[in-house]
Chimera marker file (.cmm) of the C-alpha trace (Angstrom):
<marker_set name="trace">
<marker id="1" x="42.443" y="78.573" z="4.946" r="1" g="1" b="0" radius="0.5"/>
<marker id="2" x="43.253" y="82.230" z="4.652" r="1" g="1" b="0" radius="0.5"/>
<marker id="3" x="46.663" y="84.042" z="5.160" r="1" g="1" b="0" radius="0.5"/>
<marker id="4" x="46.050" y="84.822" z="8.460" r="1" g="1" b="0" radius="0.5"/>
<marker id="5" x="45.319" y="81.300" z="9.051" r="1" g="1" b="0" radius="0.5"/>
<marker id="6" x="48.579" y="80.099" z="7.957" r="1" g="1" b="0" radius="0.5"/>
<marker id="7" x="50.721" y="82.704" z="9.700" r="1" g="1" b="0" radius="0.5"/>
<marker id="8" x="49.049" y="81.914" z="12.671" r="1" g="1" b="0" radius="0.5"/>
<marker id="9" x="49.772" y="77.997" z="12.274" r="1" g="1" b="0" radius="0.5"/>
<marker id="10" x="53.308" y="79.003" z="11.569" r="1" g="1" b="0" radius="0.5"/>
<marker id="11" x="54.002" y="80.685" z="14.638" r="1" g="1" b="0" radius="0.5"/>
<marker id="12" x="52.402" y="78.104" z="17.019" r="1" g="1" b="0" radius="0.5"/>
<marker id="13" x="54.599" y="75.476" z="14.774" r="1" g="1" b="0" radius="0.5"/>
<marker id="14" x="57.749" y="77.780" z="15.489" r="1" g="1" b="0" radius="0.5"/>
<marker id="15" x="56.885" y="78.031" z="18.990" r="1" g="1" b="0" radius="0.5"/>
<marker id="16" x="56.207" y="74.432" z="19.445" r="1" g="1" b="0" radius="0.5"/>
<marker id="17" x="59.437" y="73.792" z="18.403" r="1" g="1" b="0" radius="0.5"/>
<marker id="18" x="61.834" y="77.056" z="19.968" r="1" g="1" b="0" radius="0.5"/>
<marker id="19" x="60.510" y="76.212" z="23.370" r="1" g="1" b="0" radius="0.5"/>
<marker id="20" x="61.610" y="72.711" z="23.975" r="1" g="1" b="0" radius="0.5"/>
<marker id="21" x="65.041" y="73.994" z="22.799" r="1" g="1" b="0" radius="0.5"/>
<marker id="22" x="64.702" y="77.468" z="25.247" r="1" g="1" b="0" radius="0.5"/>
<marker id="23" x="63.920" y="75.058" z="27.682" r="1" g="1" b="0" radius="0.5"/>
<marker id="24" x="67.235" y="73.048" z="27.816" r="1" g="1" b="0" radius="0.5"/>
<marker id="25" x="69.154" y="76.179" z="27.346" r="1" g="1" b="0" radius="0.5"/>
<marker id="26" x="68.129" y="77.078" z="31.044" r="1" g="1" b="0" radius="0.5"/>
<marker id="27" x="70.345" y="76.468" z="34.084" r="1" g="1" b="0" radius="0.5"/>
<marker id="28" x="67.141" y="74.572" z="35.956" r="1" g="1" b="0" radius="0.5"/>
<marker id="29" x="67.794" y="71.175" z="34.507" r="1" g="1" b="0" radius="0.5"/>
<marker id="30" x="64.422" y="70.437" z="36.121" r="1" g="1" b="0" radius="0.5"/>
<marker id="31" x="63.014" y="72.739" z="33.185" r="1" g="1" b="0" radius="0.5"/>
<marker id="32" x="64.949" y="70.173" z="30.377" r="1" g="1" b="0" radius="0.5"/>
<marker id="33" x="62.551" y="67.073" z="30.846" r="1" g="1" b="0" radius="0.5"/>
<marker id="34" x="59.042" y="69.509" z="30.023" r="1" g="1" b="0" radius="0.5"/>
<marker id="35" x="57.714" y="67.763" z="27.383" r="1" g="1" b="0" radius="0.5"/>
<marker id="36" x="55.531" y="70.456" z="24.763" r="1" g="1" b="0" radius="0.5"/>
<marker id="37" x="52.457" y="69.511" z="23.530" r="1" g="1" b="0" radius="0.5"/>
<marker id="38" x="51.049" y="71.372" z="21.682" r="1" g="1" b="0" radius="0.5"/>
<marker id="39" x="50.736" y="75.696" z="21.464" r="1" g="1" b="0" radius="0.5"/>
<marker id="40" x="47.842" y="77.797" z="20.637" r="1" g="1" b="0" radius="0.5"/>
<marker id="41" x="48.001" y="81.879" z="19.946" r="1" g="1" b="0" radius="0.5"/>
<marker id="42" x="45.663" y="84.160" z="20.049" r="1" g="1" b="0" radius="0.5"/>
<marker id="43" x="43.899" y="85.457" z="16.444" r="1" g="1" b="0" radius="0.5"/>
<marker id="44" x="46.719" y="88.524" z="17.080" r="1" g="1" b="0" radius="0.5"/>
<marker id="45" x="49.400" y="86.954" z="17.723" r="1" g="1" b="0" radius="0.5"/>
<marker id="46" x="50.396" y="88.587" z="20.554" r="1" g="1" b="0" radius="0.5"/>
<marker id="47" x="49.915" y="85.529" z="23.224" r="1" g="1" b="0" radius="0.5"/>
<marker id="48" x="50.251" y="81.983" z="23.620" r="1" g="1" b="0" radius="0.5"/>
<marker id="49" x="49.152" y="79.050" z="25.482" r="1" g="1" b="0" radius="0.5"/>
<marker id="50" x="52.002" y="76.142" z="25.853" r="1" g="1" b="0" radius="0.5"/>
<marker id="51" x="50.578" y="73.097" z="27.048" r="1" g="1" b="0" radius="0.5"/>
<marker id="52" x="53.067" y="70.661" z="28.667" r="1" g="1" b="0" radius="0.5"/>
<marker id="53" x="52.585" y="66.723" z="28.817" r="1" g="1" b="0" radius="0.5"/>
<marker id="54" x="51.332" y="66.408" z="32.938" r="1" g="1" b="0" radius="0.5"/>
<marker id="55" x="51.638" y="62.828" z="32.747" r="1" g="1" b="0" radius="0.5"/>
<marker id="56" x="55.035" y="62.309" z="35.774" r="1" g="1" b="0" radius="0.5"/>
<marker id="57" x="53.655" y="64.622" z="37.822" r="1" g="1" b="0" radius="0.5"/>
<marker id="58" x="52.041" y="65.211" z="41.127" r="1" g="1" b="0" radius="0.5"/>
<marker id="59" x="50.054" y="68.958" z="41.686" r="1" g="1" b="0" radius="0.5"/>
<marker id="60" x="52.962" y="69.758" z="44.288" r="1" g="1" b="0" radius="0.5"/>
<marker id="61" x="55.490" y="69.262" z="41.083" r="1" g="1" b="0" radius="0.5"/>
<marker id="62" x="53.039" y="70.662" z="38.634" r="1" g="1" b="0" radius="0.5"/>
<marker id="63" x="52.300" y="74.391" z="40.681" r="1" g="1" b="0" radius="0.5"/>
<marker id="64" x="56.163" y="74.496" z="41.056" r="1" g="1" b="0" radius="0.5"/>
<marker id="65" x="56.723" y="74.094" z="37.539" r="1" g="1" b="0" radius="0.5"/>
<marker id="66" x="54.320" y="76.343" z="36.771" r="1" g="1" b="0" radius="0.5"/>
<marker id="67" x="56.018" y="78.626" z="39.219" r="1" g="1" b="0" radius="0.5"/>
<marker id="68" x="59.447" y="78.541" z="37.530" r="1" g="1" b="0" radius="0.5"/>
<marker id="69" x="58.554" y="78.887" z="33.974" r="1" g="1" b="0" radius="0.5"/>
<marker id="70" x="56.482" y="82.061" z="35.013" r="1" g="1" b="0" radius="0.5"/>
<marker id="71" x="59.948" y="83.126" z="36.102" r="1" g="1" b="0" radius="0.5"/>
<marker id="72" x="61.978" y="82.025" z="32.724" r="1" g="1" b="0" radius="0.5"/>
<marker id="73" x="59.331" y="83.322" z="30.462" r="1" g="1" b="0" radius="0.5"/>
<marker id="74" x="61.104" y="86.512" z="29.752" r="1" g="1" b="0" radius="0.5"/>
<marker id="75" x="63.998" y="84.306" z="28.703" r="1" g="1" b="0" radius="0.5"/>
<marker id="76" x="62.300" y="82.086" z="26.939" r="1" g="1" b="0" radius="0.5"/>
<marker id="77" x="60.203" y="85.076" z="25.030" r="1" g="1" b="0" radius="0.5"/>
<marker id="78" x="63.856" y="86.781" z="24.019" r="1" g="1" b="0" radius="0.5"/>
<marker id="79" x="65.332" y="83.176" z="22.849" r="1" g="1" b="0" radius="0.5"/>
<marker id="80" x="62.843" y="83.234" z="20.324" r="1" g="1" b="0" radius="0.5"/>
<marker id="81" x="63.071" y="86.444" z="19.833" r="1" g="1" b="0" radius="0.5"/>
<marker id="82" x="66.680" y="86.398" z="18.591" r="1" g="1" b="0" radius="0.5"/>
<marker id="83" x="66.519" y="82.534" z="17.058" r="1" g="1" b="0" radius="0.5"/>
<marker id="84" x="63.723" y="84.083" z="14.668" r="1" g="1" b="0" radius="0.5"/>
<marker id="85" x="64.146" y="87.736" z="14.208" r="1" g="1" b="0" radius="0.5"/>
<marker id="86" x="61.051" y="88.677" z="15.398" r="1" g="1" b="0" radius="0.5"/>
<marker id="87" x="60.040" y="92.398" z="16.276" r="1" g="1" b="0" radius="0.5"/>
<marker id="88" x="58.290" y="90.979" z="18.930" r="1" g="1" b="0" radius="0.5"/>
<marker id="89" x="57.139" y="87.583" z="20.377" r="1" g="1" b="0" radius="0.5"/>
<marker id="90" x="53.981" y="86.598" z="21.877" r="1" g="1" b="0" radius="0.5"/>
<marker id="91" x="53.697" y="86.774" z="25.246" r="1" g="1" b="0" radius="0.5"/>
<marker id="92" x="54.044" y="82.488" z="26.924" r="1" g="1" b="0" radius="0.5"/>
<marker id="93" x="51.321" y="81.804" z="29.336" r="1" g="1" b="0" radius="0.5"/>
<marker id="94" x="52.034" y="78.091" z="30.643" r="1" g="1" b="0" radius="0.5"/>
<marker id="95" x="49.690" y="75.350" z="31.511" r="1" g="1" b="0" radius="0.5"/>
<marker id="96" x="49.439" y="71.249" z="31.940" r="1" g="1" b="0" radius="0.5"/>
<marker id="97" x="46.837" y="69.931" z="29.109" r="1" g="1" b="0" radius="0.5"/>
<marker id="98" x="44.342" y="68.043" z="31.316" r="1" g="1" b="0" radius="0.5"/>
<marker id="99" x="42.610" y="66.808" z="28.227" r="1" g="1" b="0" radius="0.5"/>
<marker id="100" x="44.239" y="63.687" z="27.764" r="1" g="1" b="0" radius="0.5"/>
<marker id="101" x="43.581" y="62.562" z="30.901" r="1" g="1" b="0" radius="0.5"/>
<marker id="102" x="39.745" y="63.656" z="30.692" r="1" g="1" b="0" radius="0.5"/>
<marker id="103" x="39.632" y="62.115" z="27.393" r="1" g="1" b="0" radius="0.5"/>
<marker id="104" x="40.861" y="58.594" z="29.211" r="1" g="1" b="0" radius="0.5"/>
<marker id="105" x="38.384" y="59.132" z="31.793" r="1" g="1" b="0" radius="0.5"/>
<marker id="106" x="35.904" y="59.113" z="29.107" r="1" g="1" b="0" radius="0.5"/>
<marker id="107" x="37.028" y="55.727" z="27.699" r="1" g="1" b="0" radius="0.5"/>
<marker id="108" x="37.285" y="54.500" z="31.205" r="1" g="1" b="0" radius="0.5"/>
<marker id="109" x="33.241" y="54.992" z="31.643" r="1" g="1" b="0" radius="0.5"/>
<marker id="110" x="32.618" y="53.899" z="27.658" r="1" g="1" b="0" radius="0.5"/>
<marker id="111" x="34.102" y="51.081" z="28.435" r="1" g="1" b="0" radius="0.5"/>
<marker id="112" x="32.341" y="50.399" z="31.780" r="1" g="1" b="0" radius="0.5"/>
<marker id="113" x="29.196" y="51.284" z="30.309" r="1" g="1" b="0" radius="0.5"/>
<marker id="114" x="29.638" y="48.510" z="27.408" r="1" g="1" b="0" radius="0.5"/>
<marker id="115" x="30.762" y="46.335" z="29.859" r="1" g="1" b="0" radius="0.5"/>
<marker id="116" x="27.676" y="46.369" z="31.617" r="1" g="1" b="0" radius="0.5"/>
<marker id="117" x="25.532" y="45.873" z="28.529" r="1" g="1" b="0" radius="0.5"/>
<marker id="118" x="27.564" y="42.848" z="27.803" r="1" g="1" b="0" radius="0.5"/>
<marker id="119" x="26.534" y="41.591" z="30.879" r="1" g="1" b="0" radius="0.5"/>
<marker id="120" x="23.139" y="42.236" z="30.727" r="1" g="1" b="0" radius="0.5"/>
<marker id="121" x="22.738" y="40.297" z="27.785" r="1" g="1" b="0" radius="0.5"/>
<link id1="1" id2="2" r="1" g="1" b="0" radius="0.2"/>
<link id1="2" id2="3" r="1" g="1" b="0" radius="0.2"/>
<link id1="3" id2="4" r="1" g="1" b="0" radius="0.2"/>
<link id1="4" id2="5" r="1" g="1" b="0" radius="0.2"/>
<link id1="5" id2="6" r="1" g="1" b="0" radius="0.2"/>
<link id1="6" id2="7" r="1" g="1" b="0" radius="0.2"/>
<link id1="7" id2="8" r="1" g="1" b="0" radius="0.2"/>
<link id1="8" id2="9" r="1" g="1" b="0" radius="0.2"/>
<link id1="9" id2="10" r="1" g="1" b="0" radius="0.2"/>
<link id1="10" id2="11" r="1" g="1" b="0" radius="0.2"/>
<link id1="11" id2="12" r="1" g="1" b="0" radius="0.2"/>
<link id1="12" id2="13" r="1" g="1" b="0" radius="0.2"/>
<link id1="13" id2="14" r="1" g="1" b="0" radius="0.2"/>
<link id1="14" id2="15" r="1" g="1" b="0" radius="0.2"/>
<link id1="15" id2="16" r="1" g="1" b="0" radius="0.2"/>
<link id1="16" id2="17" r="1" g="1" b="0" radius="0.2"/>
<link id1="17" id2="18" r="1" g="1" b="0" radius="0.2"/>
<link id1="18" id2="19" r="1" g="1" b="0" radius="0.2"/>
<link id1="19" id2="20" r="1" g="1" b="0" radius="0.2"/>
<link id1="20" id2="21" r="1" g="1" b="0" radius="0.2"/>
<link id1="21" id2="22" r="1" g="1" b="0" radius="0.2"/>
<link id1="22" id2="23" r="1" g="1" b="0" radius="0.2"/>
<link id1="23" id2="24" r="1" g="1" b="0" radius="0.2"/>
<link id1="24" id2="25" r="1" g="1" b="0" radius="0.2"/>
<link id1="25" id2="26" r="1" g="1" b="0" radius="0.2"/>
<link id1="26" id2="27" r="1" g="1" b="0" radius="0.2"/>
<link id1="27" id2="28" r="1" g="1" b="0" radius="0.2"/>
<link id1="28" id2="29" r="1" g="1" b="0" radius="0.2"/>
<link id1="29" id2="30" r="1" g="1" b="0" radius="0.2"/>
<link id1="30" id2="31" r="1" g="1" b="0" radius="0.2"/>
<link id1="31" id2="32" r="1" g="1" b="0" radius="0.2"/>
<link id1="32" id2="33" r="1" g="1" b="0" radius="0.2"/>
<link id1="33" id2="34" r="1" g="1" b="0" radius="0.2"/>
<link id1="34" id2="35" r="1" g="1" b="0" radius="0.2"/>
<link id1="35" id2="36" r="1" g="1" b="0" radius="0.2"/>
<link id1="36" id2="37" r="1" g="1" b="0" radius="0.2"/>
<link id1="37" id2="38" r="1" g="1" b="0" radius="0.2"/>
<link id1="38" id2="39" r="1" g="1" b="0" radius="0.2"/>
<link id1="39" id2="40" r="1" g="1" b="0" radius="0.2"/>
<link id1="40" id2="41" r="1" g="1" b="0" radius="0.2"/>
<link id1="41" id2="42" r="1" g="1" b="0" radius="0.2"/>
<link id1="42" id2="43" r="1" g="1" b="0" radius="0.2"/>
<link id1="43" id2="44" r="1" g="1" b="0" radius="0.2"/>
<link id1="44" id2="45" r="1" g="1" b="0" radius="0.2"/>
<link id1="45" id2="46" r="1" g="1" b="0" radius="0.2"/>
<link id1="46" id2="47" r="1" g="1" b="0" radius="0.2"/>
<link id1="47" id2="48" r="1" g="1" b="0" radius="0.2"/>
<link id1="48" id2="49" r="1" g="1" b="0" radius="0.2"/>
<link id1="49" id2="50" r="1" g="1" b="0" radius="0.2"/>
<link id1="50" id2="51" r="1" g="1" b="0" radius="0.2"/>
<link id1="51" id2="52" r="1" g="1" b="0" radius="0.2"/>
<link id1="52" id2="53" r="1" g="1" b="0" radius="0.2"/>
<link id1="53" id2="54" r="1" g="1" b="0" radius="0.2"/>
<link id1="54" id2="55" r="1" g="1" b="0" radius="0.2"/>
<link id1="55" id2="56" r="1" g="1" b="0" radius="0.2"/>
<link id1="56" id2="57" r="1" g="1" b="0" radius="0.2"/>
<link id1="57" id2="58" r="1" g="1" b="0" radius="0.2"/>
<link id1="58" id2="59" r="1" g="1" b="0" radius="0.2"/>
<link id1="59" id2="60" r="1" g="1" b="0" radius="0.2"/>
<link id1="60" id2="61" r="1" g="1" b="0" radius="0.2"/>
<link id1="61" id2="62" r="1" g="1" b="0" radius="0.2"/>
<link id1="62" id2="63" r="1" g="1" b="0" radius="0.2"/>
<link id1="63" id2="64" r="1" g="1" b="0" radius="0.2"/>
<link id1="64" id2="65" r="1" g="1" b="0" radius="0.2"/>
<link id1="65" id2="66" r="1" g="1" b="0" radius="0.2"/>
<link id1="66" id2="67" r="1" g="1" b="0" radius="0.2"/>
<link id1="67" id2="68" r="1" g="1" b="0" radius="0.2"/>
<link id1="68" id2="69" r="1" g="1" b="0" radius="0.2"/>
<link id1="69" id2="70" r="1" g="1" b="0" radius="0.2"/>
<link id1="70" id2="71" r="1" g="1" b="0" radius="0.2"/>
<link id1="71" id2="72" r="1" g="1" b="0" radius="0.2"/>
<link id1="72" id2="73" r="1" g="1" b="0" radius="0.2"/>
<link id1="73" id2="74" r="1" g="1" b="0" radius="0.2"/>
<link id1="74" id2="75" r="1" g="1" b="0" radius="0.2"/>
<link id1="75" id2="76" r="1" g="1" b="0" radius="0.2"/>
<link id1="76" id2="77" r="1" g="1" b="0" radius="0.2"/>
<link id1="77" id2="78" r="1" g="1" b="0" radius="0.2"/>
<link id1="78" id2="79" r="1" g="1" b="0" radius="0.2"/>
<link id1="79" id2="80" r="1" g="1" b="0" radius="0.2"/>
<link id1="80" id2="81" r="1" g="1" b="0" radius="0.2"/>
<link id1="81" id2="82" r="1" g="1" b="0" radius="0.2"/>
<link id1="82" id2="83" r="1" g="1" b="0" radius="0.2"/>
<link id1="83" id2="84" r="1" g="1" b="0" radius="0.2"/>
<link id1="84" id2="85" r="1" g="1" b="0" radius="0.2"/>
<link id1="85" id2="86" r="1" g="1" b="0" radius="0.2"/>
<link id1="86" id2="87" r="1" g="1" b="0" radius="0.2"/>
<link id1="87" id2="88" r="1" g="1" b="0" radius="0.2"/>
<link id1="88" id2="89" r="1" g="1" b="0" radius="0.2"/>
<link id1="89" id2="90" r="1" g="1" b="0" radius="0.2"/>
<link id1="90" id2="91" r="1" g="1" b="0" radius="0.2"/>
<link id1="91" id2="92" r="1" g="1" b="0" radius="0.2"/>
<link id1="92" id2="93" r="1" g="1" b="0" radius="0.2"/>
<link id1="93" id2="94" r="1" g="1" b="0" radius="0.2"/>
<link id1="94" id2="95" r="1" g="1" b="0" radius="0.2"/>
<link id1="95" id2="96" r="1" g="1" b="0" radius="0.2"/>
<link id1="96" id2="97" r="1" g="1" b="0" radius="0.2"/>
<link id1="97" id2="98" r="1" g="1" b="0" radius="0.2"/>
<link id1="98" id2="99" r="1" g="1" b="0" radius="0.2"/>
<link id1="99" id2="100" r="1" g="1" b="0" radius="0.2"/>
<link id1="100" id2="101" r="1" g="1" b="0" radius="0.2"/>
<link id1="101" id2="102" r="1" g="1" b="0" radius="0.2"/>
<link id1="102" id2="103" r="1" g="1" b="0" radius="0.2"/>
<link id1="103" id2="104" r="1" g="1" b="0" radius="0.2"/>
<link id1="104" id2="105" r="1" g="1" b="0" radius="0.2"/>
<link id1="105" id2="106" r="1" g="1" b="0" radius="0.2"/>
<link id1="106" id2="107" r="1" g="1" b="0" radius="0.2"/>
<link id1="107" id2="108" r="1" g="1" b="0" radius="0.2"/>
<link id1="108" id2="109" r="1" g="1" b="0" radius="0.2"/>
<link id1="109" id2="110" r="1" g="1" b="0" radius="0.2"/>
<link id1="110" id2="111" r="1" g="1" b="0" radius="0.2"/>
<link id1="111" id2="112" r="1" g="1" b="0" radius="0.2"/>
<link id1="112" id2="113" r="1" g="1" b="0" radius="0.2"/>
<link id1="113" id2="114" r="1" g="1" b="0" radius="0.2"/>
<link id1="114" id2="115" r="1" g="1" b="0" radius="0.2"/>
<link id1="115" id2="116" r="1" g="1" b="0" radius="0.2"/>
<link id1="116" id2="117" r="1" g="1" b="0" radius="0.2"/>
<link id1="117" id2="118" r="1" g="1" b="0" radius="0.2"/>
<link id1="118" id2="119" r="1" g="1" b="0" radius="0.2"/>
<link id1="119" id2="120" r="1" g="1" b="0" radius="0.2"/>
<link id1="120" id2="121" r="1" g="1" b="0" radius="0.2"/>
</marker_set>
């Protein structure tokens, strides 16, 4: 793993854990219960993906989550800013990870399918 490797694990790490805590520093107490995931940043640095668990919600709920932390991001971008020193913080771009529940999905018909066999045996 080279240097810029590491760096770059770093910062998602750091993110991964500032956000959660940004989050519940915000007046929407909606915002508190957003459960991180996991956050990947671009080879420069200078932008990152947060993926939030999706698992309690409906799209209605998920669009106006979406919707609010597009608003906070500036405030979430300068909490981490200050709690780390930074000269400058990557810019957040928010999403729901939909790869758990494709990645059930895919059990679902693995299991189906060896159902099936079972039965034509």
């Amino acid at each position: 793993m080279t240097e810029a490797q590491i760096k770059l694990k770093r910062t998602e790490a750091l993110l991964a854990e500032l956000i959660p805590e940004a989050l519940t520093q915000l007046n929407d107490a909606r915002l508190h219960k957003l459960s991180v995931i996991e956050v990947k940043c671009s080879r420069g640095r200078s932008d990152a993906k947060v993926f939030l668990d999706p698992s309690s919600f409906n799209e209605k709920e998920k669009n106006a989550y979406l919707k609010q932390l597009r608003k906070a991001r500036p405030i979430i971008e300068d909490f981490c800013l200050k709690d780390q020193g930074w000269y400058r913080c990557p810019k957040l771009a928010f999403e729901f990870d939909e790869q758990l529940k494709k990645s059930q999905t895919i059990e679902e018909v693995f299991k189906k399918i060896a159902k099936e066999k079972k039965e034509e045996l």
